[in-house]
C-alpha positions in Angstrom: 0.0 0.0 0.0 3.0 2.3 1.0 4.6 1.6 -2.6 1.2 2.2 -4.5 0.4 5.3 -2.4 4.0 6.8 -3.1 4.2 5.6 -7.2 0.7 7.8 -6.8 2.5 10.8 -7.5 1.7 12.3 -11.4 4.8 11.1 -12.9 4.6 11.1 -16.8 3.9 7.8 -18.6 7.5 6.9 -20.0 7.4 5.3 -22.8 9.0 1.2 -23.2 12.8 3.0 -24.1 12.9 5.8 -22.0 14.2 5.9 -18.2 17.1 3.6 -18.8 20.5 2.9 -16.9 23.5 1.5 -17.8 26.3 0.9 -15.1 29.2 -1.0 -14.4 30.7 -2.0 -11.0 33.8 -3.7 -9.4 34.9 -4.7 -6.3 35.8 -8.0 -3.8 33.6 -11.4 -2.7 34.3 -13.2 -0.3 32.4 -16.0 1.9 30.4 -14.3 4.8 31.8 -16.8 6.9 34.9 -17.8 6.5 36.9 -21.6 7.1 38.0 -22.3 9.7 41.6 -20.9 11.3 40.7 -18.2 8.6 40.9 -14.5 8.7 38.0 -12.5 7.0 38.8 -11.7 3.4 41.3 -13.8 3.6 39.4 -15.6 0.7 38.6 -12.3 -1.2 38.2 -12.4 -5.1 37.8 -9.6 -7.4 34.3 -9.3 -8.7 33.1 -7.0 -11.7 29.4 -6.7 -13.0 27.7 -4.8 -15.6 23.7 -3.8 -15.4 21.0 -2.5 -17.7 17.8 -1.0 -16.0 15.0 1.1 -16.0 13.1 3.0 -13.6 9.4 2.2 -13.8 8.5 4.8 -11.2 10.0 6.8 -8.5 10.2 4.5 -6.3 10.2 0.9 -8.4 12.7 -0.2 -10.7 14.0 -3.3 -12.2 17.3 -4.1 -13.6 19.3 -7.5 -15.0 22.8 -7.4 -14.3 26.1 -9.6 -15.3 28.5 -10.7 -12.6 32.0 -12.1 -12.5 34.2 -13.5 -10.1 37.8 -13.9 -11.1 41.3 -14.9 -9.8 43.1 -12.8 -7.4 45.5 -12.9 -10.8 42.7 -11.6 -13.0 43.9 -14.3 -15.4 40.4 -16.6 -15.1 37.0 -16.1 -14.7 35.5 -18.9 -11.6 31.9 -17.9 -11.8 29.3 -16.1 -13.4 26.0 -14.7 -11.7 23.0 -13.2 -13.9 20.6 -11.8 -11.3 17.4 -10.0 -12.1 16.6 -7.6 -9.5 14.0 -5.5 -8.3 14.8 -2.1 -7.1 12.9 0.4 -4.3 13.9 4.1 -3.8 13.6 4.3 -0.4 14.1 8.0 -0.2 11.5 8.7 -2.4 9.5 6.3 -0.7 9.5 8.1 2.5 10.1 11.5 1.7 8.4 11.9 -1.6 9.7 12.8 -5.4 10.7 16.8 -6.7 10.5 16.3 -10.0 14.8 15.2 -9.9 16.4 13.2 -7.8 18.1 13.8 -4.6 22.1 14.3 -4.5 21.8 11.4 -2.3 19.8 8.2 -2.7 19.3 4.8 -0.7 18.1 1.8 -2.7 16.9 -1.4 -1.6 17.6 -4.3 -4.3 16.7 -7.5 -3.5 16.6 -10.4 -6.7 17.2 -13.7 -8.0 20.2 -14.6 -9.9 21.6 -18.1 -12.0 25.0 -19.1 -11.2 27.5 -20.6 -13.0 30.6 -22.5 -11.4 33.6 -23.2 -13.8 35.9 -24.8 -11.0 36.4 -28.9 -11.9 35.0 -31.9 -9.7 31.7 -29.5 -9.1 28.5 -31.7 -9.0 25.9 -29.1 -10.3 27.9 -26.2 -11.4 24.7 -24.4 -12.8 22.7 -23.1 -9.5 20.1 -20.8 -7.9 21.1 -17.9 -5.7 19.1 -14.9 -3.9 20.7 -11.9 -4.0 20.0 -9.1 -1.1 21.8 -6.1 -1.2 21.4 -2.5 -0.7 22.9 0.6 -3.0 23.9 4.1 -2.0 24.0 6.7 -4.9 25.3 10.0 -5.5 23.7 11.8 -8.6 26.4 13.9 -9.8 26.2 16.9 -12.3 23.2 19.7 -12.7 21.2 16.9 -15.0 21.8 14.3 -12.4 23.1 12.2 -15.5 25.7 10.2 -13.8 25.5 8.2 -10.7 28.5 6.5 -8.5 27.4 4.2 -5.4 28.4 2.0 -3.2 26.3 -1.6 -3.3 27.4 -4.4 -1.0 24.8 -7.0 -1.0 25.0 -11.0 0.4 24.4 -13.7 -2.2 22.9 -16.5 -0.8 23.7 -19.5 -2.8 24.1 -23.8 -2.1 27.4 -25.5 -3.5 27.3 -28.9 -5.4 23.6 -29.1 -6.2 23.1 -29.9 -2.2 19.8 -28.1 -2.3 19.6 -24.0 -1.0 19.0 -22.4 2.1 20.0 -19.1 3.9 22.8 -20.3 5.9 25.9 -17.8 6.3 28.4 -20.9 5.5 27.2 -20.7 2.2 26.9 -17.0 1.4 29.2 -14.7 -0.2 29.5 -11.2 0.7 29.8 -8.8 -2.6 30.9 -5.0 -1.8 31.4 -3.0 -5.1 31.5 0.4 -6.3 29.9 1.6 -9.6 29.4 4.2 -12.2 26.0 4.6 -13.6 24.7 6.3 -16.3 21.2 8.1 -17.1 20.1 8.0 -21.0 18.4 11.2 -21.8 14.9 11.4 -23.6 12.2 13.9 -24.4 10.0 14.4 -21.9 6.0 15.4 -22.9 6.6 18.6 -22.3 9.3 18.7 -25.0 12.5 18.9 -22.9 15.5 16.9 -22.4 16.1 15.1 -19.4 17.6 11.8 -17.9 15.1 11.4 -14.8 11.6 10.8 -14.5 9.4 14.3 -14.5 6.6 14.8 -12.4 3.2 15.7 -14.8 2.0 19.5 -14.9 -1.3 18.3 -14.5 -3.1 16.8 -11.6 -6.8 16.2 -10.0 -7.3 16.4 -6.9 -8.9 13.4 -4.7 -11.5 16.0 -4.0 -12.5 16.7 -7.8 -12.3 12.6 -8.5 -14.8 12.5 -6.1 -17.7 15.2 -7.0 -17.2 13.7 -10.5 -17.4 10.2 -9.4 -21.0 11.4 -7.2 -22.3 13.0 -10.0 -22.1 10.1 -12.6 -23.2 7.8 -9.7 -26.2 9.6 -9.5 -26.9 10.1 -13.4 -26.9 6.4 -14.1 -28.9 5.9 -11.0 -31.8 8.3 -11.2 -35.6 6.7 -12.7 -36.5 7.8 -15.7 -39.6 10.3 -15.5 -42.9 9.6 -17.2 -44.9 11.8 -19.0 -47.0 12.6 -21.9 -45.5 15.5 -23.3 -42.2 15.9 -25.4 -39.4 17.4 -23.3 -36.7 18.5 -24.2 -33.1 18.1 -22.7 -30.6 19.6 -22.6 -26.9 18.8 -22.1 -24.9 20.6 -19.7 -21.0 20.3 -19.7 -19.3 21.6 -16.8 -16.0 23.2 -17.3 -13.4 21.8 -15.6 -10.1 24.1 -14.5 -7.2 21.9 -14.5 -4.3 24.2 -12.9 -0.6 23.5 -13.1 1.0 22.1 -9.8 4.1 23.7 -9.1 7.3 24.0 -11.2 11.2 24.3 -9.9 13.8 25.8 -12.9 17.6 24.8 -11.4 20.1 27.5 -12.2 24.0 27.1 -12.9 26.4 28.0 -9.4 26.5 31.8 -9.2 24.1 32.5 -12.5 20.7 33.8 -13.0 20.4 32.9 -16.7 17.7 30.9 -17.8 18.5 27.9 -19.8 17.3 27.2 -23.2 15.8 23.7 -21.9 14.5 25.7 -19.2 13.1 28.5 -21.2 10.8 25.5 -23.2 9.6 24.4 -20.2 8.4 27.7 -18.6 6.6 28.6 -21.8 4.8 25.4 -21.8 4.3 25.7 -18.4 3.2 29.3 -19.6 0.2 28.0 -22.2 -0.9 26.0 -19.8 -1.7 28.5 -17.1 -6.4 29.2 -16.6 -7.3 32.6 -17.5 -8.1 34.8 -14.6 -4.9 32.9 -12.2 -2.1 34.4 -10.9 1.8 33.3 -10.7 3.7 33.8 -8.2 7.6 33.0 -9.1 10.1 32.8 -6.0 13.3 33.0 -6.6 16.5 30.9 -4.3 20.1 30.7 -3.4 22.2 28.9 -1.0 23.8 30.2 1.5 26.8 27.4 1.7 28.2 29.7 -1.2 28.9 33.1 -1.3 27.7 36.2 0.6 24.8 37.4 1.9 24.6 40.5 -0.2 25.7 38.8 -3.8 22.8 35.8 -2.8 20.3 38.4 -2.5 21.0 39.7 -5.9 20.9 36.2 -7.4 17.9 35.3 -6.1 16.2 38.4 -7.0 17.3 37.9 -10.2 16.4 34.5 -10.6 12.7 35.3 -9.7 12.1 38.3 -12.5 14.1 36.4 -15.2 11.9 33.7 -14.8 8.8 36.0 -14.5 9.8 37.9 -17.4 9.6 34.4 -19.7 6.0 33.9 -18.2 5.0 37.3 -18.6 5.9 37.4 -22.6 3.7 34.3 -23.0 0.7 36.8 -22.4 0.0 36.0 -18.1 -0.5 39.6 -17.0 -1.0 38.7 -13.0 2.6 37.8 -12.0 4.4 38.7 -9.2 8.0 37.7 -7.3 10.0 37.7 -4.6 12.9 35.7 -3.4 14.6 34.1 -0.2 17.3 32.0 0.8 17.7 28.5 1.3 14.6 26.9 -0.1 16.0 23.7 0.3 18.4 22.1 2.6 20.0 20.5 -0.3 22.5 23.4 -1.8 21.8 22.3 -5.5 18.1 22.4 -4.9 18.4 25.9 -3.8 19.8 27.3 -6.7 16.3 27.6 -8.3 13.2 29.4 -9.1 9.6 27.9 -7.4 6.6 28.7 -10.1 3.2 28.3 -8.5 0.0 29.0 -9.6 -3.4 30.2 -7.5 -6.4 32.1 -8.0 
């Protein structure tokens, strides 16, 4: 229910090749327990991987991803591991999704994976294993295009076809580090970006409802009978869908409004119900720079922005700016668009 509740929010619809991920990895295994007299990672081996996902929501992904295991020579490959996985942002579980991703992300990854064992005398070399692991990320860069991370995870598997089980004996630990990277596509609103964008247009549980009451009761009223001709007419309600809000990220010490940027307020402009107003704040951190030259830049942010909006032909617009909008420095850097009546 959490997971439905929080995939809720109006992200847009990607299409099948849109909101992919390609990473690689590398790092040690080695057994989570180890033999006896030994010391731990003693036994280590270098282990490499490459994966190929896609994120289905904010929070839900699912990826398939190619492991090896090799000699501490590097000179022979011992095992293979394809594991399918499941991924849940747990950050934007419980905190919610901005429209781009945090600097900072923790991931759950749990999945199942098909070994391969090319050391002699094995009975069943071929084998199942479960694969728990968790993934740290950093999204690097103002697009948030590349990711690195840290993702240990314990792969539970069962030697020589003796059956499987979750027994530390017969675990390996696997701690790598990776590099990721976002593709880019075109969102619906006609801008590039490598991360899944939150929909301009919403209705509210209260709206869904009055609808909902109203054709409830048209299907359900009795049909009136009487002996003259009537005549009915058909009344459409207008509805007023209006935008939710919008955040534009600047550049480190700039006010100038991106190209990318620039589409998106216009669309965001067109889409604006006659007789609203906007209200455009603009933001800077405070981690950078002085007091005095953040001021500026925020002020500056808030009428350049504003200035876009009001050459689309919205008349009622107003700004003002502050500091720190968000506790994240990059997410300060930015101009908030909202829209009320």
């Amino acid at each position: 229910m959490m997971i439905g509740f929080a995939a809720a929010q109006t992200v847009e619809h990607g299409k099948l090749f849109q909101n992919l991920y390609l990473g690689v990895d590398g790092g040690i295994v080695t057994p989570m327990i180890p033999a006896e007299n030994e010391a731990y990672f003693s036994e280590f081996a270098p282990t490499f991987g490459v994966e190929l996902g896609k994120n289905i929501n904010q929070v839900i992904g699912l990826s398939i991803e190619g492991q090896g295991y090799t000699t501490k020579q590097f000179n022979e490959i011992t095992k293979t591991n394809v594991v399918g996985k499941m991924k849940f942002n747990l950050s934007n579980w419980f905190a919610g999704y901005k429209g781009y991703p945090r600097r900072v992300e923790v991931i759950l990854a749990p999945g199942l994976g098909w070994m391969h064992d090319f050391a002699e005398g094995v009975e069943d070399p071929n084998y199942l294993t479960y694969n728990t692991g968790m993934e740290v990320n950093f999204n690097l860069g103002q697009n948030r295009a590349w990711q690195i991370g840290l993702k240990p995870s314990v792969v539970w598997n069962k030697y020589n076809g003796t059956g499987m089980g979750f027994y530390g004996k017969d675990a390996d630990m696997r701690i790598v580090a990776g590099v990721t990277y976002k593709f880019g596509y075109r969102n619906d609103q006609g801008v590039r970006t490598h991360n899944l964008t939150l929909c301009p247009y919403t209705v509210t549980i209260d709206e869904y409802e009055s609808m909902k009451a109203k054709y409830e009761e048209c299907i359900n009223r009795e049909p009136n009978t009487v002996e003259k001709e009537v005549v009915v007419e058909k009344v459409v309600e207008k509805v007023v869908t209006v935008p939710t809000d919008m955040f534009i990220d600047f550049v480190k010490g700039s006010s100038e409004v991106s190209r990318n940027a620039e589409n998106m307020i216009k669309n965001y402009a067109e889409s604006i119900p006659e007789g609203y107003a906007v209200k455009v704040i603009g933001s800077a951190d405070t981690k950078t720079g002085n007091k005095e030259l953040n001021n500026r830049l925020a002020s500056e942010r808030a009428e350049n922005v504003a200035n876009i909006i009001k050459n689309c032909g919205v008349d009622n617009v107003e700004t003002e700016y502050m500091l720190d909008i968000d506790e994240d420095a990059q997410a300060s850097r930015c101009a908030l668009v909202t829209v009320k009546k």
